[in-house]
VEXRODO-882895 format. One record per residue (C-alpha): residue number from 1; residue in three letters; x, y, z. Coordinates in steps of 0.1 Angstrom, whole numbers. Layout:
REM VEXRODO-882895
<r nr="NUM" rest="Ala" x="X" y="Y" z="Z"/>
...
REM end
This chain:
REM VEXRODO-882895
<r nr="1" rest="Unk" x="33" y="184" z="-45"/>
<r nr="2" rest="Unk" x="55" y="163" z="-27"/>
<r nr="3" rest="Unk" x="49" y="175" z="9"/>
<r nr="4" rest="Unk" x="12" y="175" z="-1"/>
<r nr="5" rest="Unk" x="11" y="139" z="-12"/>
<r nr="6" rest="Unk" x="30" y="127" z="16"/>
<r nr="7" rest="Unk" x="6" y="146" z="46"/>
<r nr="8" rest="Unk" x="-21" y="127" z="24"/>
<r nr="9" rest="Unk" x="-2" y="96" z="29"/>
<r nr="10" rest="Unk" x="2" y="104" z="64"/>
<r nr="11" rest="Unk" x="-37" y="110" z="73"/>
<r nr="12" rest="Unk" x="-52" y="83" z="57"/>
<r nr="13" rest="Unk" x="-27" y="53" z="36"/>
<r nr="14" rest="Unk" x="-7" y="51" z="70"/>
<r nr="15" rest="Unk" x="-37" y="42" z="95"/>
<r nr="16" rest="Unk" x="-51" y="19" z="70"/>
<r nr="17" rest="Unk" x="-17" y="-1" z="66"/>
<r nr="18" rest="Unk" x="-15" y="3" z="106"/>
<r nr="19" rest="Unk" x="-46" y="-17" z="110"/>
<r nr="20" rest="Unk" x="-45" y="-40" z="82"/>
<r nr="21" rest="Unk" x="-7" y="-48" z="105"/>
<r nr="22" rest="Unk" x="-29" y="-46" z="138"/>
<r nr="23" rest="Unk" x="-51" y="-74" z="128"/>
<r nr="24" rest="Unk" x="-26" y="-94" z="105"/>
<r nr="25" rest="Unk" x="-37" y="-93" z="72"/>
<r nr="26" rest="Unk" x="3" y="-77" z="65"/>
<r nr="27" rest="Unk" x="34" y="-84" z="90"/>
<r nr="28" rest="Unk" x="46" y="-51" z="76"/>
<r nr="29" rest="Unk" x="48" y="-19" z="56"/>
<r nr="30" rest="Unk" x="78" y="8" z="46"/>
<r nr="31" rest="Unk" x="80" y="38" z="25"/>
<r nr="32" rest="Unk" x="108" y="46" z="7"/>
<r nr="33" rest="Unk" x="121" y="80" z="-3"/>
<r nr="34" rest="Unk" x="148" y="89" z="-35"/>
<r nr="35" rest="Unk" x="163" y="115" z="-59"/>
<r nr="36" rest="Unk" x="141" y="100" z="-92"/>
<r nr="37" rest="Unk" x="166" y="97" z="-118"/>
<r nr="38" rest="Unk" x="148" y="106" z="-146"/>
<r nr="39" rest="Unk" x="111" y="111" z="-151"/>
<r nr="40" rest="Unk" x="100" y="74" z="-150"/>
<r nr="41" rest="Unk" x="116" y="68" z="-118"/>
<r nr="42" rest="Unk" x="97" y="72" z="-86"/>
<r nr="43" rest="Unk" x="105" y="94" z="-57"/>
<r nr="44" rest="Unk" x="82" y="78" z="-33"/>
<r nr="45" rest="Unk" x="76" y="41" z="-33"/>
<r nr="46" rest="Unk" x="54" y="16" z="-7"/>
<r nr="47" rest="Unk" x="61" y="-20" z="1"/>
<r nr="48" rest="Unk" x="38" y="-41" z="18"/>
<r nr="49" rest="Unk" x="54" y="-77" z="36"/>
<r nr="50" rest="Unk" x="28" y="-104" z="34"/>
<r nr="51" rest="Unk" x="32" y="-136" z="50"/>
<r nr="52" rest="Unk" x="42" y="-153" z="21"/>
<r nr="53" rest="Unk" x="44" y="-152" z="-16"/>
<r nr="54" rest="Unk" x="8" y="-168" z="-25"/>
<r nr="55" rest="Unk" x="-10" y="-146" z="-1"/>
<r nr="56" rest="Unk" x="2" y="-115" z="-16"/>
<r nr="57" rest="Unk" x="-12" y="-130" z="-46"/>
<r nr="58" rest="Unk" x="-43" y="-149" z="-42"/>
<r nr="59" rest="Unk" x="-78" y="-136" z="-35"/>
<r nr="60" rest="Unk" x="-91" y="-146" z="-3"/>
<r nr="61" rest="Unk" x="-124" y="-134" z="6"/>
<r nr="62" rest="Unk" x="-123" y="-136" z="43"/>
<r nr="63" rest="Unk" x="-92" y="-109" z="37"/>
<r nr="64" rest="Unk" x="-102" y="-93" z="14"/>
<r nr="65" rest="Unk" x="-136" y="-83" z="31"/>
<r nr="66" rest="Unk" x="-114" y="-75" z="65"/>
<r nr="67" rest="Unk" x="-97" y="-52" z="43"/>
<r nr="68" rest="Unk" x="-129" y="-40" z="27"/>
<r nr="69" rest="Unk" x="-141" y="-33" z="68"/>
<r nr="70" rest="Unk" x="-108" y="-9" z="73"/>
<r nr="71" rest="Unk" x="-113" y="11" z="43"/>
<r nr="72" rest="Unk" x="-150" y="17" z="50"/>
<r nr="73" rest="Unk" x="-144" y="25" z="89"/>
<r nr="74" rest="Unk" x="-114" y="52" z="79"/>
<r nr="75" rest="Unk" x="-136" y="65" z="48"/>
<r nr="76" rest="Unk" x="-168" y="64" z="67"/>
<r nr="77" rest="Unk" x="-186" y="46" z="39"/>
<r nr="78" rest="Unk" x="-189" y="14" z="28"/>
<r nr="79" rest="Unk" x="-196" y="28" z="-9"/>
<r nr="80" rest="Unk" x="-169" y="16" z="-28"/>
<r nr="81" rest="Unk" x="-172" y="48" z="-55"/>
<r nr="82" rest="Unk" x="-175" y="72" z="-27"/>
<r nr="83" rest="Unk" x="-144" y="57" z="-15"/>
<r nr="84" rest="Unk" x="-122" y="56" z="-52"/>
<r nr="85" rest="Unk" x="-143" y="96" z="-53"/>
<r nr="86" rest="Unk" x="-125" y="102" z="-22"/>
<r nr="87" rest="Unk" x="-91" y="88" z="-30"/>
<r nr="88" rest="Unk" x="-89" y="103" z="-64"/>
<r nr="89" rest="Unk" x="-65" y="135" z="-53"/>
<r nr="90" rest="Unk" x="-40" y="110" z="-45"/>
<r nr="91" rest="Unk" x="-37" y="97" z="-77"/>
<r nr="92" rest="Unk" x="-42" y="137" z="-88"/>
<r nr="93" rest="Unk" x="-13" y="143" z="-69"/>
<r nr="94" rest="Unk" x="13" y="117" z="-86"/>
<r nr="95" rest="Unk" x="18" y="99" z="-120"/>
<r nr="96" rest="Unk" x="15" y="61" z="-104"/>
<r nr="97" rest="Unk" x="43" y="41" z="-123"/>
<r nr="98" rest="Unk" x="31" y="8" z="-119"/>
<r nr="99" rest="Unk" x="34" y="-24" z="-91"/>
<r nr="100" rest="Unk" x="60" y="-51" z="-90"/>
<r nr="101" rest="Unk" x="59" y="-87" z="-69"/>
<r nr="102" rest="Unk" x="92" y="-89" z="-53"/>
<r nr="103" rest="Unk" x="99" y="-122" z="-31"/>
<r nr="104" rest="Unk" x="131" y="-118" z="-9"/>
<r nr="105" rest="Unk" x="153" y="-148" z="-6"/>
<r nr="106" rest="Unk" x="179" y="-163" z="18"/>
<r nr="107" rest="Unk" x="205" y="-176" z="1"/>
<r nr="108" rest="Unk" x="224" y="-207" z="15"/>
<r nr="109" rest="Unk" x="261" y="-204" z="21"/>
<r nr="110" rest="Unk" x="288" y="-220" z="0"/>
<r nr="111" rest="Unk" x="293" y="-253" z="16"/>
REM end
């Protein structure tokens, strides 16, 4: 399934990110392709670069009703169980494994 799952990713996860970019909710989104090592380990795997650590975590209602706008403009509805109804094959598609909170650093050289 996994040239199925990725044209899905392709038509519909991809311009989503691309304007959530476009109007700065995110600075930035990758995917990330690998060999899975053993059944619990992914082979496909999305990152999404916020600003900063606290707005990756904290509810804001002015974003998260921008985001809210995307998904209804790309979905053509603004019904949030027509749009999970018409998301579902995704998660049909793929056993999702879970989501992690990284924060990258910059470390300081020795002085």
């Amino acid at each position: 399934m996994f040239d199925t799952y990725i044209k899905w990713i392709r038509a519909h996860s991809e311009p989503i990110n691309a304007e959530a970019k476009n109007q700065g909710l995110i600075l930035d989104y990758k995917t990330f392709v690998q060999a899975p090592r053993d059944a619990n380990d992914y082979d496909v795997l999305f990152c999404t670069l916020y600003a900063s650590y606290g707005k990756a975590l904290d509810f804001n209602q002015g974003d998260d009703g921008k985001f809210e706008a995307i998904s209804a403009k790309h979905w053509a509805t603004a019904d949030s169980d027509k749009q999970a109804q018409l998301t579902s094959p995704r998660l049909e598609m793929r056993k999702f494994l879970g989501t992690a909170y990284v924060r990258e650093v910059t470390l300081k050289p020795m002085p």
